[in-house]
N, C-alpha and C positions, 0 to 999 in steps of 0.2 A: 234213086233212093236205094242203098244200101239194103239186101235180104236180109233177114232175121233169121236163123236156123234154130229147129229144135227138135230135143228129143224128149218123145214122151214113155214115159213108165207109171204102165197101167195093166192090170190083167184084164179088160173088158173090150174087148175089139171094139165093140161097138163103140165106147169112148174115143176112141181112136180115130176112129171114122168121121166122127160127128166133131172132135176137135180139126180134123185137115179141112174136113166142109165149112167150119167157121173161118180157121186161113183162110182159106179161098178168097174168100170176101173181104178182108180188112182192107185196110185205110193204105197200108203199106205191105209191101212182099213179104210172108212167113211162110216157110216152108218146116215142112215134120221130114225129119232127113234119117231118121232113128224110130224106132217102137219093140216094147219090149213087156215082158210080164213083170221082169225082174229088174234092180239097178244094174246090173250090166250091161243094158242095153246103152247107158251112159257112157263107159267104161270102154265100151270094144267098137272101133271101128264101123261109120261115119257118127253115131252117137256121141263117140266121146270127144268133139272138135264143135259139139253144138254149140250156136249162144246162149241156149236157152234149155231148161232141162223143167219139161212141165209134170211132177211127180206125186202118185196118187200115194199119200203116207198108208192107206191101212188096204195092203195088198193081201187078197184073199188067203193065196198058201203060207202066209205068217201068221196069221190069228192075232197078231199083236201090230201097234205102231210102227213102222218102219223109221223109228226115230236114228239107227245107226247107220243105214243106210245115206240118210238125211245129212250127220253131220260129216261122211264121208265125202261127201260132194262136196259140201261149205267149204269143208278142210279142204279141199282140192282147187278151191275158186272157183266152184261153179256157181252162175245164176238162178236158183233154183225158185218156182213158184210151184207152193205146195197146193194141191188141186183134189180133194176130197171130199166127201158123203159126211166126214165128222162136222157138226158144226156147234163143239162143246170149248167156251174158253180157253180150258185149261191145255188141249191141243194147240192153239191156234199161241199162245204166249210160250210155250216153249218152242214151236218149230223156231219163231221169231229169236226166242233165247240162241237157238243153236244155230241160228245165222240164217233162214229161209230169205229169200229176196220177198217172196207175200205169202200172204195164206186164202185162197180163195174154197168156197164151199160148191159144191158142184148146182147144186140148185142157183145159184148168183147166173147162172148164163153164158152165152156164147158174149157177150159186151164187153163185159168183166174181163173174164177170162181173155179177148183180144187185145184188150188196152192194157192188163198185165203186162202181159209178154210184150208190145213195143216199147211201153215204161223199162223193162229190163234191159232188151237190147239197147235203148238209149241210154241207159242208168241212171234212170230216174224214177223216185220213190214211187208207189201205188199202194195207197190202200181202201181196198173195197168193202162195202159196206160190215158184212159179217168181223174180217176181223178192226175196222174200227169199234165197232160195239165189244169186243173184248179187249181192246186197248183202253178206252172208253170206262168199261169196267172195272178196270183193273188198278187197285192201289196200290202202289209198294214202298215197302220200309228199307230198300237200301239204294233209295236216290244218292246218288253222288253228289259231292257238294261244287258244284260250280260257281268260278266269280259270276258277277253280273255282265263283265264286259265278253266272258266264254262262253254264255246266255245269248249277248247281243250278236256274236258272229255268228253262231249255231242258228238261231233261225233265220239269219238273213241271209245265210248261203242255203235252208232248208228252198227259198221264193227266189233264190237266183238261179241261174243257169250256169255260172261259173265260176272260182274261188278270183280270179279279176275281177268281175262285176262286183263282188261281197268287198273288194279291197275300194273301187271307188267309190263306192255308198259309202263307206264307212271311213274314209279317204286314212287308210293304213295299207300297208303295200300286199301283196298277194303271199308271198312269203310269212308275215306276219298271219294271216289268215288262216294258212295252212300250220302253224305254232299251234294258233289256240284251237283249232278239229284236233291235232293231234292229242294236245293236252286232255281235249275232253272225252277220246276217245280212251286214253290209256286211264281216267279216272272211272267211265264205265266198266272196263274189266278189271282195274282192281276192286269192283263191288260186286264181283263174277256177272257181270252181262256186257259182254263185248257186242262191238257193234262196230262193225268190221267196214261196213258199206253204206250208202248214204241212207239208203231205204233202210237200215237195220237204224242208225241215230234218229231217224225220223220216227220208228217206233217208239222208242224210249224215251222222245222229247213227248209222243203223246199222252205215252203213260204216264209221266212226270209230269206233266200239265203245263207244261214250258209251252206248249202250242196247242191248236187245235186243228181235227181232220179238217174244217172248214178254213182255216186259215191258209190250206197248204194248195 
């Protein structure tokens, strides 16, 4: 089984410590190959070649969100699971906005936090309790309008494992499947909420009420 690499950016050693101690133990090989107080540690050498980039958004020497740091990464391709102290809505729906692969709250656990990170090395959606309940909460006025049939592939590639498997359920070809993700993807950001990655449409299906966390 294939290591999971990561880098974490945190200014609390002690987090640091207590996230490689919970590696130790998973299900499968993760290693922290990176640690840093700042996003550079993602950036510079073996950090920046991580799978995984586990990132505390509200780092002590900024006083504020490290929301641009955040979409730095996004914009870069990274898998990022945002790993923090905040655990207020309105946080947790925009890191989502700006492409976060999850949003986990530090009291949620070393559980959480393990099955994150192999959900991303595999790329496969995760969401833990805290931010479904802001999912969960959250209403919005610029749902996109989806056919029924861009409804029907969307969740049924949400409970598959591959865009072939969504084409034989649905007995239309795997190309055709990959049309309508795209389709529905390019009607997300023209209502500005791009959802770039599976885990990012699987948010926006929550909030939309097109599925449910229990469904997934």
């Amino acid at each position: 089984m294939a290591e999971i690499t990561v880098t974490v950016v945190d200014d609390h050693p002690a987090i640091v410590v207590g996230v490689e101690h919970w590696y130790a133990s998973a299900p499968r090989p993760i290693r922290v190959v990176a640690a840093g107080a700042t996003a550079k540690a993602a950036w510079l050498p073996p950090g920046d070649t991580a799978d995984v980039v586990v990132f505390d958004l509200q780092l002590s020497s900024r006083g504020v969100p490290a929301y641009g740091d955040l979409r730095r990464l996004v914009d870069a391709g990274r898998r990022v699971i945002v790993y923090t102290m905040r655990d207020d809505e309105q946080a947790a729906l925009t890191c989502l906005d700006i492409g976060a692969f999850t949003y986990l709250t530090k009291t949620e656990g070393a559980d959480h936090l393990v099955a994150a990170t192999i959900a991303a090395g595999e790329d496969r959606p995760y969401t833990p309790p805290a931010l479904a309940g802001a999912l969960s909460a959250n209403t919005r006025s610029d749902r996109p309008q989806l056919s029924a049939r861009e409804e029907e592939v969307l969740v049924e590639w949400f409970q598959c494992e591959s865009r072939d498997l969504v084409a034989q359920r649905l007995n239309i070809s795997a190309k055709t499947v990959t049309t309508y993700l795209d389709r529905v993807r390019l009607k997300y950001a023209n209502v500005g909420r791009p959802a770039r990655s599976k885990a990012a449409l699987v948010a926006r299906a929550i909030q939309d009420g097109l599925v449910q966390v229990d469904d997934l």
